[in-house]
C-alpha positions in Angstrom: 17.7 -8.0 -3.1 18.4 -4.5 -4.2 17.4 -1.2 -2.4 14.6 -0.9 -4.7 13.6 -4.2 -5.0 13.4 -3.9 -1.4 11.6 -0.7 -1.6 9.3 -2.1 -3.6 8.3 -5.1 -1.7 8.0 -3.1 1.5 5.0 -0.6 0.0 3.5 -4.1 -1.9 3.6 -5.9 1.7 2.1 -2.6 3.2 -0.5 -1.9 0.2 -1.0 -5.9 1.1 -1.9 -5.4 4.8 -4.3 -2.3 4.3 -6.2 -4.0 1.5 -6.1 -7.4 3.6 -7.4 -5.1 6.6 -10.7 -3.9 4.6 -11.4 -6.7 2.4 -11.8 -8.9 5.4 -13.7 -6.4 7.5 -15.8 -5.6 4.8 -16.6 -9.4 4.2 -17.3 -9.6 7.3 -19.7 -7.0 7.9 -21.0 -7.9 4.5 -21.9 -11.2 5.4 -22.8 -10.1 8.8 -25.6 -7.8 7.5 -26.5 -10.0 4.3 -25.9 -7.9 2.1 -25.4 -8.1 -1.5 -22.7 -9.7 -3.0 -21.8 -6.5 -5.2 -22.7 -4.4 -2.5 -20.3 -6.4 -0.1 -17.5 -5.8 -2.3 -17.7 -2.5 -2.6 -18.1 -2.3 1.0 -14.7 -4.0 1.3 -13.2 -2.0 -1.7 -13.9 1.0 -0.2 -12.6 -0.9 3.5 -8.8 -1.4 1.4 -8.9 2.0 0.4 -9.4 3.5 3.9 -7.3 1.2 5.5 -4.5 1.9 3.0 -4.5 5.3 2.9 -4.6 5.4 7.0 -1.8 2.9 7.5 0.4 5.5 5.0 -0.9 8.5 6.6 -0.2 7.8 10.1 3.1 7.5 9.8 3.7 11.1 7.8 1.4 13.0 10.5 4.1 11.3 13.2 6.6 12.8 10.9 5.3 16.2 11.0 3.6 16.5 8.1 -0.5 17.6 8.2 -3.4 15.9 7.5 -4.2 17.1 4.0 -0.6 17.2 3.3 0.2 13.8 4.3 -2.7 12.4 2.8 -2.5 14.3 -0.6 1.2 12.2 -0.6 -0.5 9.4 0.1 -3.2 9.9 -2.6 -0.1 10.3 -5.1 1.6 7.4 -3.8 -0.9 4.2 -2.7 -3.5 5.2 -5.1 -2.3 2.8 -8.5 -1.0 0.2 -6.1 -4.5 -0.4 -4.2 -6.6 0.1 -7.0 -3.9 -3.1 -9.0 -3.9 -4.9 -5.6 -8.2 -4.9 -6.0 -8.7 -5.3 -8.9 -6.3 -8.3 -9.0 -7.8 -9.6 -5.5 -11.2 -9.5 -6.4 -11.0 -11.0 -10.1 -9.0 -13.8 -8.3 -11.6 -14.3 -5.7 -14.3 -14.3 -7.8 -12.5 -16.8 -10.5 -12.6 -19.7 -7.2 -15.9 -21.9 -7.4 -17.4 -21.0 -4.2 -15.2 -18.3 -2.7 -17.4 -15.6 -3.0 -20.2 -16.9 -1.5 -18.4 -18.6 1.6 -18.8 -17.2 4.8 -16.0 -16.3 6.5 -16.2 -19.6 8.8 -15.7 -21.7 5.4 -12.3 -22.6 4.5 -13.1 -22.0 0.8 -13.4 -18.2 2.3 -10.0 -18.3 3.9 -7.9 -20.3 1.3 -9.7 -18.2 -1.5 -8.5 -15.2 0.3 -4.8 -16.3 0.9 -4.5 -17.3 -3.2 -6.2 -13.9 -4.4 -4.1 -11.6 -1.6 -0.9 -13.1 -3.1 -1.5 -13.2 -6.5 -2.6 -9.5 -6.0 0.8 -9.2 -4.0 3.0 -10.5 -7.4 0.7 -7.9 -9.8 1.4 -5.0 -7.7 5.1 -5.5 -7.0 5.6 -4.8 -10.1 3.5 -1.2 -10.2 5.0 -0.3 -7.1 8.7 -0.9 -8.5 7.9 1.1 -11.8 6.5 4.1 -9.3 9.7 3.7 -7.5 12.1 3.6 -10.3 10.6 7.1 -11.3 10.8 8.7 -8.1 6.7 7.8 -7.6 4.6 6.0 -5.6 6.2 4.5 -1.7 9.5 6.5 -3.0 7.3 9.8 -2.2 6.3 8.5 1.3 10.0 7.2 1.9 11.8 11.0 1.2 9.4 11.7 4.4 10.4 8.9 6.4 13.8 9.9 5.6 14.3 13.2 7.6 13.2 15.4 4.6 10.8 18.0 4.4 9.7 17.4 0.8 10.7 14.6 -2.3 14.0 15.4 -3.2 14.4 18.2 -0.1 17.6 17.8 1.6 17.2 20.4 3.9 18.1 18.0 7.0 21.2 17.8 5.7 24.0 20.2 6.6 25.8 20.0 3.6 25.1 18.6 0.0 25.9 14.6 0.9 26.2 15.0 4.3 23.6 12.4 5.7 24.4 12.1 9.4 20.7 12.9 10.5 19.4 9.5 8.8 22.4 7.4 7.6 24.1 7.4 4.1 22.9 7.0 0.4 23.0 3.4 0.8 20.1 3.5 2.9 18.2 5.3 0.3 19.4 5.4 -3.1 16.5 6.7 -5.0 17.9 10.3 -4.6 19.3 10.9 -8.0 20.1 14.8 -7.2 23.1 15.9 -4.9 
């Protein structure tokens, strides 16, 4: 698999787990409460949103960055990928007779769950490697992760190509300039 292949499966499988994070809470608080079954979407919507964002914000505040700034990257970066990765879950979910209206002790719940999460998964890989492939999306997050201060920042670098803080291009090939 390529770098950005790669790349792009990491931020899917990391979209993945945020949205997995808050669908289920919010199903389960949902169901929990008895509320609505509109209302308990949007409850777990809302859940993958928060969930997403904080598992990609986390990580840039540990890198240095601030709170608003490392969440305006993440805003930039996660935002198309959740919002596929939702839409596709819960148009899948709803499409299964019965997986809606399971509770989450049902195994119509679970399976339903496991079949809409990775058909979500194969339409946001996609999304996520287009982002990539123009410097977008998990590729912003990554120049962070990467020893830079900003996308396309080589300030950690003592010379033009020199990489020894983080490794060489190989390791991240996105960077077109240098």
């Amino acid at each position: 698999m390529n770098t950005r292949n790669a790349m792009a499966a990491n931020a899917t499988l990391h979209c993945l787990t945020g949205c997995a994070i808050g669908e289920i809470m919010g199903l389960m608080i949902g169901t929990a409460m008895g509320l609505s079954t509109g209302v308990t979407i949007a409850l777990a919507v809302g859940l993958a949103f928060l969930f997403g964002y904080a598992l990609s914000t986390l990580p840039l505040m540990k890198a240095g960055l601030g709170f608003f700034a490392a969440l305006s990257v993440v805003f930039a970066a996660d935002t198309l990928s959740i919002a596929v990765m939702e839409i596709v879950d819960n148009a899948v979910m709803a499409a299964i007779p019965g997986a809606m209206d399971a509770g989450i002790v049902n195994p119509v719940f679970w399976l339903g769950m496991i079949i809409a999460l990775s058909v979500a998964f194969v339409a946001a890989f996609p999304v996520n490697r287009y982002l990539i492939d123009k410097g977008k999306g998990h590729a912003l997050t990554h120049a962070f992760h990467e020893g830079h201060e900003a996308p396309g920042d080589h300030a950690a670098h003592e010379a033009p190509g020199d990489h020894a803080a983080h490794g060489d291009h190989a390791a991240h090939d996105h960077h077109k300039e240098h």
